[in-house]
N, C-alpha and C positions, 0 to 999 in steps of 0.2 A: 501837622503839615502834610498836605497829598498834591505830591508830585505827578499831575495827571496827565504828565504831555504825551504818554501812546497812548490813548484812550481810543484810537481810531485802529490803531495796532492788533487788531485781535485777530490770530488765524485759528484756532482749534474751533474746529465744530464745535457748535452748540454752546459754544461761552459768548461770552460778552460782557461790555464794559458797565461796571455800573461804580457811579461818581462816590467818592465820600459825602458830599452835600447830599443827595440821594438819601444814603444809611445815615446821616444825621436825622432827616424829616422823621425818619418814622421810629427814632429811640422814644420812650416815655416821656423824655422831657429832654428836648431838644435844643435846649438852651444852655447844657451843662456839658458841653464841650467845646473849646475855642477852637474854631477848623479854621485851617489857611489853605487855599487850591492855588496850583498851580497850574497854567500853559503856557506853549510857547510856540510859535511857527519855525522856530530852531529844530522841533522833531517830528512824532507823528508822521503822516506820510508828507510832508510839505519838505521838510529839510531845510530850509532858508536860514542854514545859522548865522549868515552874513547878514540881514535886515536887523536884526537884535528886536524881535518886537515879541512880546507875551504881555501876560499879566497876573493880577493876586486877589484874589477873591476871599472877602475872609466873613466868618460868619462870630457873633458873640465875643467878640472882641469891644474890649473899651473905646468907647467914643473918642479917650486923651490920647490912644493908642494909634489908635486910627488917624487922627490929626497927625502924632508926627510923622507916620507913614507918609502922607501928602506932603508935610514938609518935606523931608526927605528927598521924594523923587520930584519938589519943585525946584532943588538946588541946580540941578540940571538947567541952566540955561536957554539950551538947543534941543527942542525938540527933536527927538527922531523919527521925521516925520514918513519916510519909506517904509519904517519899521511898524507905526501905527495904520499905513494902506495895509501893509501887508498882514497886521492884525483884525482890521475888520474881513478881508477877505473870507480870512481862516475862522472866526466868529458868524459872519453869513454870508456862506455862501451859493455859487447862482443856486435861485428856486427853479423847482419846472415852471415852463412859459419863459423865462428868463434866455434871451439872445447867445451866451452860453452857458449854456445848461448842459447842453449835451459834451460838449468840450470836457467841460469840468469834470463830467462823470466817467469817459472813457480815459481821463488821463490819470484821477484817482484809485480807478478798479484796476488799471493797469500798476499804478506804480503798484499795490495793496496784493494783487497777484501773485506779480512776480517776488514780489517779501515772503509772501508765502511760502511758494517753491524757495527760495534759497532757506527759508529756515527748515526745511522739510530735509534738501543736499545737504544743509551745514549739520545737522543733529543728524543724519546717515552716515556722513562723513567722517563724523568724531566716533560714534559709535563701531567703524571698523577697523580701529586703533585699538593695538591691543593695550587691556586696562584704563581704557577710557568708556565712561559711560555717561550718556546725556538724555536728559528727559526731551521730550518734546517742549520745541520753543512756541508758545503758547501763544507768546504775544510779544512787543516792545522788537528790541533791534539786537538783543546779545543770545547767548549762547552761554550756560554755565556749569559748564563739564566735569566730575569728579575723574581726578587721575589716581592710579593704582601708582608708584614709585619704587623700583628698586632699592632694595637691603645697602646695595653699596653706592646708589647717589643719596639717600638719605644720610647717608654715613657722611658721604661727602660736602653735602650744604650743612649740617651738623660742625663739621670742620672748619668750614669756610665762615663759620656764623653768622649764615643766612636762611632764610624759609628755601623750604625746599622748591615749593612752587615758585616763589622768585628767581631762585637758580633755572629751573627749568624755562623758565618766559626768557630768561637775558639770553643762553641756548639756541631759544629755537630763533630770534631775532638773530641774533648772531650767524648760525647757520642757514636759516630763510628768508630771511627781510622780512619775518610775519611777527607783528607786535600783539601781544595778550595780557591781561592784564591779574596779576598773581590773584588767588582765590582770600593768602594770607590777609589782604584790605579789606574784606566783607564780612570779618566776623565766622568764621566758617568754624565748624567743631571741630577741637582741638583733636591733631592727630588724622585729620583728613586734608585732603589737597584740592584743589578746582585753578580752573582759572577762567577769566570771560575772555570768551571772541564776537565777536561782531557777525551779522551772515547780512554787512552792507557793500562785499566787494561787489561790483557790477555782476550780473546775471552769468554774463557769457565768460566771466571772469573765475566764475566760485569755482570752476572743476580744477582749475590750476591751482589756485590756493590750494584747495584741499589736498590735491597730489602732494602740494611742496608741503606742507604738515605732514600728511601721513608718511612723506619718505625721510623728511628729517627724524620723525619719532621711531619709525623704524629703525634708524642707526642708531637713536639713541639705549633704545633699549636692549637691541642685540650688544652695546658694548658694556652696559651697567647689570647687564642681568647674567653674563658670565662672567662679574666679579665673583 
């Protein structure tokens, strides 16, 4: 199953998106993998998660399969049919020559920009946290930071018997209104910490967030690290 819906998301030099469907064409025998894609107008740079509109593209899957998948999303009565404008949009959209065409492109490079620069602030941002360190956000909309933790809040979520990163996330919401998501829900190697943030607050927005992170983590650690 490939969940393709940043494919448009790509800010690191010299990468770029390339499809599962793509890496299927050219295995030996391209028939011996059942793929399912995903997109949606809910991400990528469109954000309309209110239309509900995507779709599933599947390759080598059974024909019986495939039937009830249509059955499935014919039980749906009601079309949603905004949701399906809003899907061919995002499937094609304006070509050059096209009445907006230019529109289309200045509003795309713009939002696709500014993603950029905030993942560029958000992974600077984390990075001057001490014992936080974050790779370059390459692509997509998060942010996933490994955190160094104090001997005596490990002690403490130990106690408490909770992940430590889950302790740290209720914390920093509690003291900053900023919601993160523990790193302990992605499988992360045992004995290490992370958590995801998002770098979608609004542009002119990120420096404050980031202040109010870095001056909560700051308390935090000046009071956990001369336990």
């Amino acid at each position: 199953m490939a969940d393709e819906v940043y494919q448009t998301n790509v800010y690191a030099a010299g990468r770029k998106f390339v499809s599962f469907r793509e890496v299927l064409a050219t295995m030996e025998d391209p028939t011996e993998v059942l793929l399912a894609s995903l997109h949606s107008t809910s991400k990528g740079f469109y954000g309309e998660c209110g239309l509900r509109g995507g779709y599933l593209e599947v390759a080598n899957m059974s024909p019986d399969v495939v039937a009830q998948l249509y059955k499935l999303s014919s039980v749906n009565l009601c079309s949603n049919l905004v949701g399906q404008i809003a899907l061919e949009t995002m499937v094609n959209p304006p070509r050059e020559g096209d009445p907006s065409f230019a529109t289309y492109v200045s509003e795309r490079d713009g939002i696709l920009s500014s993603l950029t620069r905030r993942a560029a602030a958000v992974r600077e941002g984390l990075n001057a946290m001490e014992g936080v360190s974050c790779n370059e956000v390459e692509g997509a909309l998060y942010a996933f930071p490994r955190i160094t933790l104090p001997a005596a809040f490990l002690a403490e979520a130990d106690e408490r018997g909770v992940p430590a990163d889950a302790l740290y996330a209720e914390q920093l919401v509690r003291a900053a209104g900023i919601c993160v998501v523990p790193g302990s829900g992605f499988g992360q190697v045992e004995g290490t910490y992370h958590f995801r943030t998002t770098i979608l607050p609004p542009e002119q927005e990120m420096a404050k967030v980031l202040e109010a992170m870095q001056a909560f983590h700051k308390v935090f650690m000046a009071k956990y690290s001369s336990k």
